[in-house]
C-alpha positions in Angstrom: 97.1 17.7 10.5 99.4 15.1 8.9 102.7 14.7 9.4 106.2 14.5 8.2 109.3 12.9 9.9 112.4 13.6 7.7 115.5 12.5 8.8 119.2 12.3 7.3 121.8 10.1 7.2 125.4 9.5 6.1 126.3 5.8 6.0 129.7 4.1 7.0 130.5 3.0 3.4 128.2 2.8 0.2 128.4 -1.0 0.9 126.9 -0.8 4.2 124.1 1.5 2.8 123.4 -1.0 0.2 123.0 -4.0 3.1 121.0 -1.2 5.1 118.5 -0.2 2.3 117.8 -3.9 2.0 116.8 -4.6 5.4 115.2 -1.7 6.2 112.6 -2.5 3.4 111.7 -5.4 5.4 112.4 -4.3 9.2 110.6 -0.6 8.7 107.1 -1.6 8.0 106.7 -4.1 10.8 108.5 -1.7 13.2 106.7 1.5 12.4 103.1 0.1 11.2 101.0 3.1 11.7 103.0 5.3 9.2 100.6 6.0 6.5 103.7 6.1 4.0 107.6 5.2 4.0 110.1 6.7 1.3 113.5 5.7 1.6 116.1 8.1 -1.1 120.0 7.6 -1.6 121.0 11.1 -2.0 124.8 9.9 -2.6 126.4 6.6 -2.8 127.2 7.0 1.8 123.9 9.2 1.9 120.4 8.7 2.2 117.3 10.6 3.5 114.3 9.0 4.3 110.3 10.4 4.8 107.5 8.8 7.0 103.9 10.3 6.4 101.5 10.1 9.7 97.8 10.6 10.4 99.1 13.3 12.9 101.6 14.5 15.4 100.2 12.4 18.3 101.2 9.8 16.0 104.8 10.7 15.1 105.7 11.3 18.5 104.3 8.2 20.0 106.2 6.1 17.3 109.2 8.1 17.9 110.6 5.5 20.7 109.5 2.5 17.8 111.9 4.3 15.8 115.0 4.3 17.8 114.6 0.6 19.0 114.6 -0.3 15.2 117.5 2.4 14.6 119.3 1.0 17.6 119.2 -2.7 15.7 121.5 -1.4 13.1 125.0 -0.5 14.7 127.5 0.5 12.9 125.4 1.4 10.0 125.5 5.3 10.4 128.2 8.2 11.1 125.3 10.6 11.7 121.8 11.1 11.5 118.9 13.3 12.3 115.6 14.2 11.8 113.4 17.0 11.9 109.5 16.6 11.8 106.8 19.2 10.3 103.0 19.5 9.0 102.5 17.9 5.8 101.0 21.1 3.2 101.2 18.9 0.0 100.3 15.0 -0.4 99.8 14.7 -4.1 100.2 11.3 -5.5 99.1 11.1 -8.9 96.6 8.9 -10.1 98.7 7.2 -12.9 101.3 5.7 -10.5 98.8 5.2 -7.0 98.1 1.2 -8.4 102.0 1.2 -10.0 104.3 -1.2 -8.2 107.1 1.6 -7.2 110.8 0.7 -6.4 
């Protein structure tokens, strides 16, 4: 069953999330390749949640330690984070936007 890591965070500053968000577009793929999908949201100018979609949970906990050596290469970027993790029910992607050049 696929799934779901969510996590949470609330950044230092909004500038810091700004310098974050643009790194993280570049260090998250190569540090977490077998994630079938990577969203990154700014909930609030110091806040953002992000989602990684994986083939299953063997997956998502075996990547876990891959995620908190690339977490650990940003210090001083968050005040808090967390995540929780759970099974994917709905992975709908519509078929006007799958070949559309997101974000």
């Amino acid at each position: 069953m696929t799934v779901a890591r969510i996590t949470m965070v609330e950044y230092m500053s909004e500038q810091v999330a700004d310098k974050f968000e643009d790194e993280y577009k570049i260090v998250c793929p190569e540090a977490l390749p077998e994630a079938n999908a990577h969203i990154l949201i700014r909930t609030g100018p110091s806040s953002g949640m992000s989602v990684a979609i994986y083939e299953d949970e063997e997956t998502a906990e075996r990547l876990l330690e891959a995620r908190q050596r690339m977490l650990d290469g940003f210090p001083n970027v968050f005040k808090d984070h967390w995540h929780m993790q759970g099974e994917v029910s709905l992975h709908y992607i519509n078929s006007l936007t799958k070949n559309a050049k997101l974000g």
